[in-house]
N, C-alpha and C positions, 0 to 999 in steps of 0.2 A: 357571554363574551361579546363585547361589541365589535364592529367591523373595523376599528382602528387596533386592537388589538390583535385580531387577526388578520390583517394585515402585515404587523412585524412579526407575529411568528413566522410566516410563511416568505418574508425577508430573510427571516434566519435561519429557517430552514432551507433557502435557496443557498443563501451561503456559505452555509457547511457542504451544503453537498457538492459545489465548486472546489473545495479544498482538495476531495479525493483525486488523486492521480494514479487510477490501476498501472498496474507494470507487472512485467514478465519478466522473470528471473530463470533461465536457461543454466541449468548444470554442463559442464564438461558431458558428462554420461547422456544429457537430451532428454533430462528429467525437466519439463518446465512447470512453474510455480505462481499462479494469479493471485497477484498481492492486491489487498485495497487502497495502498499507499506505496510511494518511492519508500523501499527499504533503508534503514541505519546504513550509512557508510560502513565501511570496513572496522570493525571495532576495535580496540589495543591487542585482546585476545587473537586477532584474526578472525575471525568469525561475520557473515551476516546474516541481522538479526528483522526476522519480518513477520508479518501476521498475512496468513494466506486468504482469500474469501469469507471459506466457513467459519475464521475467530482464530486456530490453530497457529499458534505461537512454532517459526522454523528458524534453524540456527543452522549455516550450513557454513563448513570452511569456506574461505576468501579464494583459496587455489582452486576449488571446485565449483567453481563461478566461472562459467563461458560471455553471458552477455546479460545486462540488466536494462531492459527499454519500455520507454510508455507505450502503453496496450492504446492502439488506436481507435 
């Protein structure tokens, strides 16, 4: 691999890694929830839909949502 090649991987891996925006997702109950991205809005079902740290796919009611905020 030459150095101009690596070069834009490492462009492009800087730039995905930009994209993520941890957030804390706080249940009514004080259950909090470290997501690797801003969760789905509120879905038709009611429901929100997010993938925690470890990969773990969570669906929790919309009513059982206290506060959703970027992990600083």
């Amino acid at each position: 691999m030459n150095l101009k090649n690596l070069g834009l991987l490492l462009l492009a891996a800087l730039t995905l890694a930009g994209c993520a925006s941890p957030t804390v997702v706080t249940l009514q109950n004080g259950t909090q929830y470290l997501t690797r991205d801003q969760p789905k809005t509120k879905t038709a079902d009611g429901f929100y839909e997010f993938q925690d740290i470890s990969g773990k796919t969570i669906r929790v009611k919309a009513d059982d949502v206290a506060t959703v905020r970027q992990e600083k």
